[in-house]
N, CA, C and O of each residue as an XYZ file, in Angstrom:
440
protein
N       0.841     -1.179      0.000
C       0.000      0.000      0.000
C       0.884      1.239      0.000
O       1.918      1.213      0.668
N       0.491      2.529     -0.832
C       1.175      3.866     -1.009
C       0.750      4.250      0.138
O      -0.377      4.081      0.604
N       2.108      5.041      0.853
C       1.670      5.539      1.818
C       2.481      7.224      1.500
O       3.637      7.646      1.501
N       1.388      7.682      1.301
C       2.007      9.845      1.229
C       2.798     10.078      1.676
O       3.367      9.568      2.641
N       3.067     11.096      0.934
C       4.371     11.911      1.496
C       4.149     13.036      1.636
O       3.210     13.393      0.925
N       4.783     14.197      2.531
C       4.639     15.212      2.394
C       6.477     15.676      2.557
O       7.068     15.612      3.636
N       6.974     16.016      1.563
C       8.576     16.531      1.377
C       9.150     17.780      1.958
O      10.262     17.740      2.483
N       8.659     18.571      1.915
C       8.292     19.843      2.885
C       7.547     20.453      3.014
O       7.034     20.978      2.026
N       7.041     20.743      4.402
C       5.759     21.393      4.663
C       6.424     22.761      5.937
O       6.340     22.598      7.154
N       6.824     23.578      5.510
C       7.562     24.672      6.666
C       6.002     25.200      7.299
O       5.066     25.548      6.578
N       5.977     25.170      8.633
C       4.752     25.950      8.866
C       3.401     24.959      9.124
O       2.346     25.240      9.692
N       3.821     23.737      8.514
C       2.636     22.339      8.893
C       1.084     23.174      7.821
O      -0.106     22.910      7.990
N       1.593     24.029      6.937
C      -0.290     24.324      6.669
C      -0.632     23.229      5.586
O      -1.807     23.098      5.246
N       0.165     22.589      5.137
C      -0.898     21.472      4.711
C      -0.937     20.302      5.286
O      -0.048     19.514      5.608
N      -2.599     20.275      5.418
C      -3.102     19.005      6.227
C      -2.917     17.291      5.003
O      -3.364     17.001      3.893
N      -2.061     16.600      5.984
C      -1.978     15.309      4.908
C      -3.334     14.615      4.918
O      -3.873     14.095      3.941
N      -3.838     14.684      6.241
C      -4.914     13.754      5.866
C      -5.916     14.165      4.919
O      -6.669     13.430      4.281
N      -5.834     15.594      4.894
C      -7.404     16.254      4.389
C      -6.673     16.847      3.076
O      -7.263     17.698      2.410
N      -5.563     16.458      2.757
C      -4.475     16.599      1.719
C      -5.266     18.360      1.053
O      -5.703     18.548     -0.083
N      -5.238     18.961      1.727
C      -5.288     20.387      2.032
C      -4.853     21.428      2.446
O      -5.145     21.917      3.537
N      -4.002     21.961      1.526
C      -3.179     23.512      1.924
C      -3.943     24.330      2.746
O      -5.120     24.024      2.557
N      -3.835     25.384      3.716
C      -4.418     26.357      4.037
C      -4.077     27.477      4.548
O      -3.639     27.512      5.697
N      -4.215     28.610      3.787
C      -2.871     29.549      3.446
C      -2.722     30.465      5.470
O      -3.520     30.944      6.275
N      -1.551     30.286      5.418
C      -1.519     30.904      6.399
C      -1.389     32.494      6.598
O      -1.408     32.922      7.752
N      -1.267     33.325      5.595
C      -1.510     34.739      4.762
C      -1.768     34.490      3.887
O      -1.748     33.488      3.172
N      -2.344     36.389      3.816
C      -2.806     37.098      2.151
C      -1.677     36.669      1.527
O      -0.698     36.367      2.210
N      -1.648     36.586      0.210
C      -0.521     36.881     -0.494
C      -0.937     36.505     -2.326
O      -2.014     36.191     -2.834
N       0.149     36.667     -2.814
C      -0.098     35.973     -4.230
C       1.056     34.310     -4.024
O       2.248     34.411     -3.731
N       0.549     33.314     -4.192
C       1.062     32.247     -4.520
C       1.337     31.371     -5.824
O       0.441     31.499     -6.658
N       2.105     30.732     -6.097
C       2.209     29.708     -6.600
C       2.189     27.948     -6.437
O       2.912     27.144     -5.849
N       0.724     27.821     -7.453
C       1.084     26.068     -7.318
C       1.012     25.566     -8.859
O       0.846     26.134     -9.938
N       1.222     24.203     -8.435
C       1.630     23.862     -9.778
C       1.484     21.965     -9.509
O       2.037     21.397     -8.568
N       0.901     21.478    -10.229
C       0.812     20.046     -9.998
C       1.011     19.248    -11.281
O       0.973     19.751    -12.404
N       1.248     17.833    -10.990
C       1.456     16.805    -11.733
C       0.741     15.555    -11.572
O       1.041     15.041    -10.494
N      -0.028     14.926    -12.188
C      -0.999     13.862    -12.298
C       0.066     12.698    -13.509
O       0.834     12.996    -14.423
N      -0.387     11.305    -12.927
C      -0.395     10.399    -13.659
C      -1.295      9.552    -13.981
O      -1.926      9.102    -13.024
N      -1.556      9.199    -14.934
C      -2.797      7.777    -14.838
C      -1.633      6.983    -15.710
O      -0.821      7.325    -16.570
N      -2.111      5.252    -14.775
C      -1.090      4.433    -15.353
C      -2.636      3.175    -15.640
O      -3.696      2.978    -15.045
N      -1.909      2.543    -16.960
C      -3.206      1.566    -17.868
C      -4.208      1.479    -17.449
O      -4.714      0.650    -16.692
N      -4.707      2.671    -18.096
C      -6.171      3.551    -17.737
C      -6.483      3.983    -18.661
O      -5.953      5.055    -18.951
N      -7.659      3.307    -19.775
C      -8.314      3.621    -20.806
C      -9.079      4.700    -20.597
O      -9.734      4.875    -21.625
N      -9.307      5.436    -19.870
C     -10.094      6.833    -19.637
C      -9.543      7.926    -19.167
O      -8.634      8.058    -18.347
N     -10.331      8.918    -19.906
C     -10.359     10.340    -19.787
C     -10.244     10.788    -18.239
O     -11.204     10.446    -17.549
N      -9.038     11.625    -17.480
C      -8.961     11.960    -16.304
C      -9.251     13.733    -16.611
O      -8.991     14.362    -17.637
N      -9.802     14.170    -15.470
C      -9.724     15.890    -15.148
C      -9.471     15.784    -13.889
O     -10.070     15.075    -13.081
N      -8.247     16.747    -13.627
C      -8.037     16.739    -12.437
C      -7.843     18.757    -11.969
O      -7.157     19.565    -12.595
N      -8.691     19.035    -10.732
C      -8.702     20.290    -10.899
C      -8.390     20.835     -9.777
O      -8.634     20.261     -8.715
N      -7.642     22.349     -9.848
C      -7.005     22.680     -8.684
C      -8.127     24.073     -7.756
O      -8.260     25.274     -7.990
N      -8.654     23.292     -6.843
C      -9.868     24.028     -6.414
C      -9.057     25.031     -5.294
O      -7.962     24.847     -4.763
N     -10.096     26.258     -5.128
C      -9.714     27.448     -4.208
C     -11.119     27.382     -3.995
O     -12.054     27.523     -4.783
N     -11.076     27.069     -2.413
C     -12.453     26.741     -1.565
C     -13.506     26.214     -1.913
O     -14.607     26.611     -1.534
N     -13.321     25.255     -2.675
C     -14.440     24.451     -3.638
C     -14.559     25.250     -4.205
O     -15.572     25.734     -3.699
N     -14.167     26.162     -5.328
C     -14.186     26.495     -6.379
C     -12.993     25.995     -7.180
O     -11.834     25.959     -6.767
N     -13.638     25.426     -8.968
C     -12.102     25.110     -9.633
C     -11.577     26.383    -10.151
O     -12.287     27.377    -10.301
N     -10.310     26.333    -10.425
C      -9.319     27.733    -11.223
C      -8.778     27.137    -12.313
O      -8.736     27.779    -13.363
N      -8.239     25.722    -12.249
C      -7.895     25.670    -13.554
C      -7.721     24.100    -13.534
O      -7.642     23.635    -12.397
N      -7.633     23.041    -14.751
C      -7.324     21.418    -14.659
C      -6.581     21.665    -15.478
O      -6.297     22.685    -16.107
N      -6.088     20.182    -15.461
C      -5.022     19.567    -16.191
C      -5.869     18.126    -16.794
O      -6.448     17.411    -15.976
N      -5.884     17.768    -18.319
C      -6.929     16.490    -18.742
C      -5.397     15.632    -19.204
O      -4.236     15.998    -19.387
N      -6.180     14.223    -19.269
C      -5.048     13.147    -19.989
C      -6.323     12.095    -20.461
O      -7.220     11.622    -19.763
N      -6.023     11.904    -22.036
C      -7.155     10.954    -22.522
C      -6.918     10.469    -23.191
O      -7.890     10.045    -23.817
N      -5.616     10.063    -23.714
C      -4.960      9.215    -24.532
C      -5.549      8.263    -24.417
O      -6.077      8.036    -23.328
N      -5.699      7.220    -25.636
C      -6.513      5.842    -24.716
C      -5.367      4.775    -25.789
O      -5.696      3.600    -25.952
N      -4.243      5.231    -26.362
C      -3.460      4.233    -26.640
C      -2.258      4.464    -26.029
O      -1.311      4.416    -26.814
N      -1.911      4.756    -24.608
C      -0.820      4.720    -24.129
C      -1.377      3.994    -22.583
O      -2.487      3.893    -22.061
N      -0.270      3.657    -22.268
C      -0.347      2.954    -20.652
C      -0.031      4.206    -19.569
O      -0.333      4.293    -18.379
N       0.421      4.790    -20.114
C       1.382      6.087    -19.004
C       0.655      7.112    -19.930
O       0.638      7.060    -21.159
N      -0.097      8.294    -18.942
C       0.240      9.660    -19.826
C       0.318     10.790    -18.304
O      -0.355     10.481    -17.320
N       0.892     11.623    -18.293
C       1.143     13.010    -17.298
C      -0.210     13.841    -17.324
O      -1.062     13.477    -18.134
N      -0.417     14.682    -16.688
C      -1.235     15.813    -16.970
C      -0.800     17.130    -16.177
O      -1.611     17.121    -15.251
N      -0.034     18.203    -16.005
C       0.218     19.240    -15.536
C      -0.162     20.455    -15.865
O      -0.257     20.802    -17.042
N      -0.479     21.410    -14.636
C      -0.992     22.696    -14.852
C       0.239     23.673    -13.533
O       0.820     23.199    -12.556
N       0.243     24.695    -13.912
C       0.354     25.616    -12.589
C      -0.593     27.419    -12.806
O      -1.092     27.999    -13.770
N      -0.478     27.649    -11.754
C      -1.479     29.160    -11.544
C      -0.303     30.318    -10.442
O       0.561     29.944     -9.649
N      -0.601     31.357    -10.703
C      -0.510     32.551     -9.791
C      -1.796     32.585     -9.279
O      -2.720     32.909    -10.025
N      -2.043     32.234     -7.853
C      -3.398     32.793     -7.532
C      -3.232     34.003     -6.237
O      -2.353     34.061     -5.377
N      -4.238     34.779     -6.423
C      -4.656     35.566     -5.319
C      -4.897     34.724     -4.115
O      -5.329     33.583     -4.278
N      -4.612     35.264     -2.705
C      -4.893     33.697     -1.978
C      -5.220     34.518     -0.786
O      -4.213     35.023     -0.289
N      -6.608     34.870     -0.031
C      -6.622     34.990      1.134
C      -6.646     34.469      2.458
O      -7.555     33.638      2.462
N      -6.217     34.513      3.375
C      -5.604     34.381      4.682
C      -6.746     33.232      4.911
O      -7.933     33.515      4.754
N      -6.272     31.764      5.337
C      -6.643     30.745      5.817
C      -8.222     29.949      4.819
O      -9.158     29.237      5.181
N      -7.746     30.655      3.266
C      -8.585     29.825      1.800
C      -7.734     28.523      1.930
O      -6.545     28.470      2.242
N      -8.550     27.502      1.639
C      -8.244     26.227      1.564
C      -7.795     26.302     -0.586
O      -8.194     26.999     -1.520
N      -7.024     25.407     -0.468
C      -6.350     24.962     -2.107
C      -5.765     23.688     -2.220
O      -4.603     23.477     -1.873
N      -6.864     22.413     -2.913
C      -6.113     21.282     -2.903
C      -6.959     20.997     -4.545
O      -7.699     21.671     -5.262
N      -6.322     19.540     -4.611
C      -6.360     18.751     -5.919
C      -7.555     18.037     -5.641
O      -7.717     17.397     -4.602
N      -8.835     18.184     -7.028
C      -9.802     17.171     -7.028
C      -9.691     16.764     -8.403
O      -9.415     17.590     -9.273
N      -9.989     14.905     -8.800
C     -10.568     14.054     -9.330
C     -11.636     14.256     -9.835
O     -12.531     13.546     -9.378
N     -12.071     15.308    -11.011
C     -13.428     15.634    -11.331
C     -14.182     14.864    -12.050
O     -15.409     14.839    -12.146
N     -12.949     13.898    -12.822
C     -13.480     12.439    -13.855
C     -12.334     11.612    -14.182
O     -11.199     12.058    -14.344
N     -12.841      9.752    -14.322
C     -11.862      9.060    -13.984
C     -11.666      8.745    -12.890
O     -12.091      9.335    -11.897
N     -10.920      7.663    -12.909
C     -10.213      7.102    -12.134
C      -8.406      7.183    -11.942
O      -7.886      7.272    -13.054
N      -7.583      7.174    -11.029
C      -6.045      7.310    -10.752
C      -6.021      5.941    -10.461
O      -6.838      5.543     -9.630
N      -5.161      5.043    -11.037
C      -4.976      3.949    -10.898
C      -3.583      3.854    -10.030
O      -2.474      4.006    -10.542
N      -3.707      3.704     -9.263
C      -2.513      3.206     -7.918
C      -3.090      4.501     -7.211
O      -2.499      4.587     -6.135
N      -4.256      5.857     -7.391
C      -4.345      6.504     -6.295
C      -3.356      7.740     -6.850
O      -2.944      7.843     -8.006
N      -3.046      8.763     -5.601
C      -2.429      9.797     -6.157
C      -0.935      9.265     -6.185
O      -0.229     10.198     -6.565
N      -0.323      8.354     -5.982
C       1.075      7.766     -6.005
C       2.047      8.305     -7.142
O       3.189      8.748     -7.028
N       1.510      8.191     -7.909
C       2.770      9.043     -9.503
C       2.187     10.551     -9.143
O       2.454     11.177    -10.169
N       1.661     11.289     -8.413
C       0.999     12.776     -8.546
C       2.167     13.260     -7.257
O       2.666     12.719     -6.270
N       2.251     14.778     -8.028
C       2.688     15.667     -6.856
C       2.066     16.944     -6.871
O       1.495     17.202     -7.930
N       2.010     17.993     -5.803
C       1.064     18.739     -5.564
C       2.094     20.413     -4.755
O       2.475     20.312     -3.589
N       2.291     21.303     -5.286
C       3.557     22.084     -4.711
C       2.734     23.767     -4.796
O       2.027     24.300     -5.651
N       3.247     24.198     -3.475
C       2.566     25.593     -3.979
C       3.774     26.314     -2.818
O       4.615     25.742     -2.125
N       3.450     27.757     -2.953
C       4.892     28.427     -2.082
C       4.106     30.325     -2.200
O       3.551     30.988     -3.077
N       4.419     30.484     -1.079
C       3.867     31.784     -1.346
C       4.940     32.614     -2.116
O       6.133     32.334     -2.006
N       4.393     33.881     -3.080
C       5.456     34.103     -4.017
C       5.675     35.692     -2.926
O       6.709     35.871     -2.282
N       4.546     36.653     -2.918
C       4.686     37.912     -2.606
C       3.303     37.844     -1.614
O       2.193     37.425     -1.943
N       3.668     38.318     -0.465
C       2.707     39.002      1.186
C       2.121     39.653      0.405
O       2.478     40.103     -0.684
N       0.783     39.757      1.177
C      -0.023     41.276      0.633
C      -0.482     41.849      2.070
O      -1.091     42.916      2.144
């Protein structure tokens, strides 16, 4: 069984279990993610929500490859304690988020 990682987290604001950033200031940030689906005949969307709202996905729908990536990143506006994580809007991740990584960093305070 995959068991998560979190590689650095300065500050603990993202929650692993609830695999949920939560900004600890205003500021403008950066994230940026990476999805895999491995021998998975279907169409994935995977989208990077700001408080249950989406901002932007990343799709993979190849249906003659075993492996395909899907990556996006954003500048977002980010106010003080907005939640920002990764949802599964269609499809399935076969092994789970295990080939996915998920990175954000505040760029500039406001």
């Amino acid at each position: 069984m995959f068991d998560p990682q979190v590689l650095v987290n300065i500050g603990n604001h993202f929650d692993l279990k609830a695999s949920v950033f939560q900004a600890p200031r205003r500021g403008i940030y950066s994230f940026s993610f990476h999805v895999v689906k491995v021998y998975n005949r279907q169409t994935i969307q995977v989208n990077l929500m700001q408080n249950d709202y989406p901002v932007i996905s990343a799709f993979a729908g190849d249906q003659d490859v075993t492996r395909e990536a899907a990556s996006n990143g954003v500048l977002l506006m980010v106010e003080r304690d907005d939640r920002v994580y990764l949802k599964l809007e269609r499809g399935t991740l076969m092994g789970g988020w295990k080939y996915s990584t998920f990175s954000g960093f505040l760029v500039f305070p406001l």
